[in-house]
Structure formats: structure tokens, C-alpha cells
C-alpha positions in Angstrom: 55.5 30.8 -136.4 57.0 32.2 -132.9 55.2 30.6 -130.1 57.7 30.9 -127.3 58.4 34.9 -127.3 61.3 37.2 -128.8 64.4 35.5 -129.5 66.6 38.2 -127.0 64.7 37.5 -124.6 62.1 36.1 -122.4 58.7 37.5 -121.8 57.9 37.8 -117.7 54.3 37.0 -118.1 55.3 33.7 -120.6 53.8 30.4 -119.6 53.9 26.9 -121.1 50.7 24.3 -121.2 53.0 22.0 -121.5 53.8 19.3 -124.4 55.8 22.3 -126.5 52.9 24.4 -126.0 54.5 27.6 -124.5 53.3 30.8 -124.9 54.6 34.2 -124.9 51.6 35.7 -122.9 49.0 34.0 -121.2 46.5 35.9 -123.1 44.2 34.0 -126.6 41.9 34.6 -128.0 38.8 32.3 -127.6 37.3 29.9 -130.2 33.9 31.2 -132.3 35.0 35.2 -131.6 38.3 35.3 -134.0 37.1 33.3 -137.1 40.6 32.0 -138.9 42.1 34.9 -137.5 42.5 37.4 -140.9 39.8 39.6 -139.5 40.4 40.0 -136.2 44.5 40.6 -137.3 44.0 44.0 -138.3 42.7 45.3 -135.4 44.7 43.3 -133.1 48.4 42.8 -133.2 48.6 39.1 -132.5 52.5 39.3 -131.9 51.4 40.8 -128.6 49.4 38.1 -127.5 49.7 34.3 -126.5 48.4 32.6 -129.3 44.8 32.4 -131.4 42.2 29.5 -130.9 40.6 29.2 -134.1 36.9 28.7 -134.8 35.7 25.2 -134.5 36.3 22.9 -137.8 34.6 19.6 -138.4 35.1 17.3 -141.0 32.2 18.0 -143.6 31.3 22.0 -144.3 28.4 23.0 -141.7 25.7 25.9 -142.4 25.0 26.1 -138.5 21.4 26.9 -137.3 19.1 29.1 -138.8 18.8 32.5 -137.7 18.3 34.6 -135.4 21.2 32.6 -134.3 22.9 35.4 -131.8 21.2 38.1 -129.9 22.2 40.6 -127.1 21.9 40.2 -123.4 22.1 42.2 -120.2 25.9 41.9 -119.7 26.4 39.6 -122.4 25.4 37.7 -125.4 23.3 34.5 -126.2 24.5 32.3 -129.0 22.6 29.3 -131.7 25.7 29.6 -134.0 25.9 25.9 -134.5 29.9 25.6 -135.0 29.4 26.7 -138.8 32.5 26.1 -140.5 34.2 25.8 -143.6 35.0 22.0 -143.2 38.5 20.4 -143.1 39.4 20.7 -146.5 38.8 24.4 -146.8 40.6 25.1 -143.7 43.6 23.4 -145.0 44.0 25.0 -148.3 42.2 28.2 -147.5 43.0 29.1 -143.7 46.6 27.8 -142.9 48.4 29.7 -145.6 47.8 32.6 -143.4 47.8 31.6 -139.8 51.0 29.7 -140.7 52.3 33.1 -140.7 51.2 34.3 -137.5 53.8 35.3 -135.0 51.6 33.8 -131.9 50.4 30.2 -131.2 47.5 29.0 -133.3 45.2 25.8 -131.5 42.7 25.0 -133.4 39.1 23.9 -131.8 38.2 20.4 -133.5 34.2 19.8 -133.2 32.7 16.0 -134.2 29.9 13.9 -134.2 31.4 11.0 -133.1 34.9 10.1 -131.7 35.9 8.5 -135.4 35.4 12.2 -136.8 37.2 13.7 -134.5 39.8 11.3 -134.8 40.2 11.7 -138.3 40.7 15.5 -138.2 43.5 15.5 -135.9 44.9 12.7 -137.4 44.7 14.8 -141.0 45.5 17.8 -139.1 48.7 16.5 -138.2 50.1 16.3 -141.0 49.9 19.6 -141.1 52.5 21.9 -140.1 52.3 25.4 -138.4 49.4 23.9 -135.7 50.5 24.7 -131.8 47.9 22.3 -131.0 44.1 21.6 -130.6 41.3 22.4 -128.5 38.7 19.6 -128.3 35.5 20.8 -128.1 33.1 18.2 -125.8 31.1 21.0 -124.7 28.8 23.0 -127.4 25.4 23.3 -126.2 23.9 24.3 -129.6 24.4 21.5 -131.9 21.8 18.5 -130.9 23.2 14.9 -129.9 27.5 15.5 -130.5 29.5 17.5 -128.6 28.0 18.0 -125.5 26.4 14.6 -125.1 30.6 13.9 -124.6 31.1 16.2 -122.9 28.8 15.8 -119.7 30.0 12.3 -119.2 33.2 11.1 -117.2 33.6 7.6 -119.2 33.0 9.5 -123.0 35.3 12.1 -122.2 37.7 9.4 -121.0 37.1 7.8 -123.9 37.7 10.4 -126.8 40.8 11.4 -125.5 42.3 8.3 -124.8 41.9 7.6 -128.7 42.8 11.7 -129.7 46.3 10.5 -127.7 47.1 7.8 -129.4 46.9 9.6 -132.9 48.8 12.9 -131.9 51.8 14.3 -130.3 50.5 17.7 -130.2 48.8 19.4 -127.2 45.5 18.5 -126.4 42.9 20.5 -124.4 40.3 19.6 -123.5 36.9 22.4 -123.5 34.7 21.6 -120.7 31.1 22.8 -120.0 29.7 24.5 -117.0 26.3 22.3 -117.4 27.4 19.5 -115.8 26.9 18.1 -111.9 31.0 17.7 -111.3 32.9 19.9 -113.9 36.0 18.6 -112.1 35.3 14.9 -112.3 34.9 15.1 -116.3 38.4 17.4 -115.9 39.9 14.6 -114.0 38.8 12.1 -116.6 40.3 14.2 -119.5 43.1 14.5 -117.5 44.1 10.6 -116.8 43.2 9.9 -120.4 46.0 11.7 -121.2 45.0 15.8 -121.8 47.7 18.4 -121.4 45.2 20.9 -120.4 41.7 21.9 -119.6 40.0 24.9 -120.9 36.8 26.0 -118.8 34.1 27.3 -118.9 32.0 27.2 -122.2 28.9 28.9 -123.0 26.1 28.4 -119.7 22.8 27.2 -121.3 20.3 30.4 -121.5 17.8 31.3 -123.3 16.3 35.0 -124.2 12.1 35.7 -124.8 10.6 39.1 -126.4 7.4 39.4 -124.4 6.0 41.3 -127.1 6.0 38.9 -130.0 5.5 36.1 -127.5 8.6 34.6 -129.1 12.3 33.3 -128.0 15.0 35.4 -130.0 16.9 32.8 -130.8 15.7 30.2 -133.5 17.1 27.7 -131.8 14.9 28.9 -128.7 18.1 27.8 -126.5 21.5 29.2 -126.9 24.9 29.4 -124.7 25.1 32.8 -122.8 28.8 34.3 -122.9 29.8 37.4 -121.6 30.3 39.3 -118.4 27.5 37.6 -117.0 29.1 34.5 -116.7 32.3 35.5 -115.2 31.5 34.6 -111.1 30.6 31.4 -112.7 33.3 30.8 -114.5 35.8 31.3 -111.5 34.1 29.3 -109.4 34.6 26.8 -111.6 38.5 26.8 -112.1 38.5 27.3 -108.7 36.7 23.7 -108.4 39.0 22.0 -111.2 41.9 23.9 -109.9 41.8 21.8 -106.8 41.3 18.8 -108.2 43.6 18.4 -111.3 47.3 18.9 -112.2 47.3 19.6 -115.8 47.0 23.5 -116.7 44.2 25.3 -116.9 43.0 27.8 -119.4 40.1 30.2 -117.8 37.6 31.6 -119.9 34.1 33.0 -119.0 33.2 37.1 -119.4 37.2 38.4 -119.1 36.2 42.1 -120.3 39.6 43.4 -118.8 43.1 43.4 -117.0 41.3 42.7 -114.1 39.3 39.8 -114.6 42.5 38.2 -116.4 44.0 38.5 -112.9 41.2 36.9 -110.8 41.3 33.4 -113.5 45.1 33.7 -112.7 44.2 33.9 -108.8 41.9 31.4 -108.8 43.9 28.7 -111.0 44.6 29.2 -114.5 47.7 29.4 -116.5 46.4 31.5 -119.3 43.1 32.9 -120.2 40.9 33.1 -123.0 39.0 36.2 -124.3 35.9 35.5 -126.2 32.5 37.9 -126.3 34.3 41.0 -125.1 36.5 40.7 -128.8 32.9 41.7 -130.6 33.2 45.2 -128.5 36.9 45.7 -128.2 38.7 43.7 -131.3 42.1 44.8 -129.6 41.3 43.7 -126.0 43.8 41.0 -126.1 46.7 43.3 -127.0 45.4 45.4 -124.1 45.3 42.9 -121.6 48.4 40.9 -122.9 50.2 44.1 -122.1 48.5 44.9 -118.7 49.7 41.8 -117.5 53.5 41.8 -118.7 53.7 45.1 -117.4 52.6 43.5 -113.8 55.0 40.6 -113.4 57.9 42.8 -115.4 57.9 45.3 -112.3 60.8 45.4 -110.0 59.8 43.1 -107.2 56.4 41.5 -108.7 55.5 38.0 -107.6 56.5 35.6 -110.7 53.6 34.5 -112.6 54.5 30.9 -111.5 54.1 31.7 -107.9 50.7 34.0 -108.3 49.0 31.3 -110.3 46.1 29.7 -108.0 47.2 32.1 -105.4 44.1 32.9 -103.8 43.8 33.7 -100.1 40.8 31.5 -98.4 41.8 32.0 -95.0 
């Protein structure tokens, strides 16, 4: 696996999360949207793009919630997925054979029920070669009493990674979620517990009715809305965590284009994540991995170092 570009020569729009993570563009693909990657790779040349978050894995096989578990919103999409998965076994014998082979980073997103679990996956996880690193995912709002009961508090966030650092060398960011009071407090806490980056936002709490049938569409009744909806959320919310920690930052939160890319970069993040927008264009990565080397590779552009957080206030 390549994760830090070409070998003649270096990408302009290459960035590193730090702790060996670097990345050839600051473009991935977001957790729940690209499965275990074989899909997705055949609509979208991965070689083009930073690297691949894969879809969340736990350590026992889930089902997820029942359906109607996703429906379609007005600029975006509701989820009740549940982090189904295949389980930790499965994904080792069944998933790495082929994202070992990938020429782009693969993190994959580690979901638990209790800090033991997820200890034990990244501990079994690194033994594992061909893994860039992990996403920890504190912040699922569809999956009752786990992840998000971490997640919304500054001394359990502290807490998980402080252990998830003593077991691995590898990178470890942290997924935060927008239903909090102080998203920046629990980034800070991640942060002096030892996290090499934050990745912001996850899905906002929603929920979606049909008038008609007097019923919610979503089994779950509650679901996380994604999409473009979310986006001015989303950069105020880097824009909060951006001032307050010193770790990188991956942005996330409605990115349908080149564009939006740019305004996460402006307001603070390193790289970016593309989630619902891969269900309508499965090769918006590529697209917008491109856009943006072809911006900092012009004579004269600003270095993607310098434009990073670059926002003018004043």
C-alpha cells in the first residue's frame, strides 16, 4: 500500500495527520458510505485520492436496526443503520486481502460497547499489517447506550483514548459528534489523551415523519441526518475546534463538491471527508481530489500548509 504519493514525486495538495499518517491528497472517503471498499473501487479510482475510512467494525457480527433504516431528505439523507458489520474476524480474513492492496490509505472506523471492546480490536487489529490507522468512533447516534454515551463526555473520551494509546502505535482519530454543548472541549480531551487527530462532524440527530401514515420513516423513529444540509454546521464546528486544538483536523459534514472541500480547508481542516454525496456521485472523491491538486499545483498558488485555517474574520 502507497500512502504518501508517487515515488517521482510529491503531490502539492499532500498532507500528513501526523504519526506516519501522510496522505497523498487530503481527500477520503467517509466511514458507512464505502463499505470495505470493493464496491465503491470500481467507480472510483482510489489511487487518486487520500486514503479510504472503512465502515465501522466491532468485535461480534451486528445485524444493525431493523428497517426502514435510511430514508431521503431535503438536501440530504437520514440514517438508523446501526454500524452493521461483519465483525472482527470477517474483516480480517475476508476484507484485508483486498484493501491490503489498495494504492491509498485505509483507517478503519472501530465502533464498541465498552472501552475493553474497543481495546481489543485495535489491539487484534494491530497485528495486522496494511492498516494506516483507525478512526474511533465515540459519536453514533443510532445505536442505544455505546458510542455516543462516550462520546458526549470530556472525562470518557479522555478515558478511552488514553487506554487506545497505550495499546497502539498507529494513528488515532478520534470521530466527534455535533450533539454536544462544547464539541471543542471533548476535542481537547481527545487531544491530551493522546489523539493524532479529530474528525468532525458526525451525523446531527434528526428525525423524518410521513403525515400521511401518521408515522416516522425511520424504524428507529430517530436517525443521524448527513448531507448537504449539515454542511454550515459542520464548518462552524471546525471552525470552533480549530481554535482550540493543535492536533489535525479532518472536516466532514455535506462536502458535495470542490468547493465545499475548500471552505473545511479555510476554516481549519487538514483533509476532508466525503460521505452521503458518494451514494449520488461514487467518483466524487476522484473529482474533488483532482480539483484541489490542480489548485495548489498552479504557478503561484498559496501552499496548502499556509491556506489551511486561513479564513479572513476581520
Amino acid at each position: 500500500m502507497i500512502q504518501n504519493g508517487t515515488a517521482t514525486s510529491q503531490p502539492s495538495a499532500a498532507v500528513s495527520l501526523g504519526r506516519g499518517l501522510d496522505l497523498k491528497s487530503p481527500v477520503l472517503l467517509a466511514s458507512g458510505t464505502v463499505s470495505y471498499g470493493e464496491e465503491l473501487s470500481q467507480l472510483c479510482d482510489f489511487s487518486k485520492i487520500g486514503g479510504i475510512v472503512t465502515k465501522a467494525i466491532s468485535l461480534e457480527p451486528r445485524t444493525g436496526n431493523p428497517p426502514q433504516r435510511i430514508a431521503e431528505t431535503p438536501s440530504g439523507m437520514i440514517n438508523a443503520i446501526g454500524l452493521a458489520n461483519v465483525g472482527l474476524e470477517r474483516f480480517i480474513t475476508e476484507k484485508i486481502p483486498f484493501l491490503s492492496k489498495l494504492d491509498t490509505a485505509v483507517i478503519v472506523n472501530i465502533a464498541g460497547r465498552s472501552i475493553d471492546e474497543y481495546c481489543e480490536v485495535v489491539s487484534r487489529l494491530d497485528n495486522v499489517q496494511d492498516i494506516s490507522g483507525y478512526e474511533i468512533n465515540l459519536s453514533c447516534p443510532n445505536v442505544k447506550g455505546e458510542c455516543m454515551i462516550m462520546g458526549v463526555s470530556n472525562e470518557a473520551t479522555f478515558e478511552i483514548v488514553s487506554e487506545l494509546r497505550k495499546i497502539t502505535p498507529r494513528h488515532l482519530m478520534i470521530k466527534l459528534t455535533p450533539n454536544v454543548t462544547s464539541i471543542s472541549s471533548i476535542a481537547l480531551a481527545a487531544e491530551k489523551a493522546g489523539a493524532d487527530s479529530v474528525s468532525l462532524i458526525n451525523t446531527v440527530v434528526g428525525m423524518a415523519i410521513n403525515y400521511k401514515t401518521r408515522r416516522p420513516l425511520l424504524k428507529n423513529i430517530t436517525g443521524g441526518l448527513s448531507g448537504p444540509a449539515i454542511k454550515p454546521i459542520a464548518l462552524a464546528k471546525v471552525w470552533e475546534v480549530f481554535k482550540a486544538v493543535n492536533i489535525p483536523i479532518i472536516g466532514m459534514g455535506g462536502i458535495a463538491g470542490f468547493e465545499d472541500a475548500m471552505e473545511f480547508l479555510l476554516a481549519g481542516s487538514t483533509a476532508v471527508q466525503i460521505g452521503t454525496m458518494n451514494f449520488v456521485y461514487p467518483n466524487i472523491g476522484e473529482k474533488v481530489a483532482t480539483a484541489i491538486e490542480q489548485f495548489f499545483s498552479t504557478p503561484g498558488a498559496i501552499p496548502i500548509s499556509e491556506y489551511r485555517g486561513s479564513l479572513l474574520t476581520d
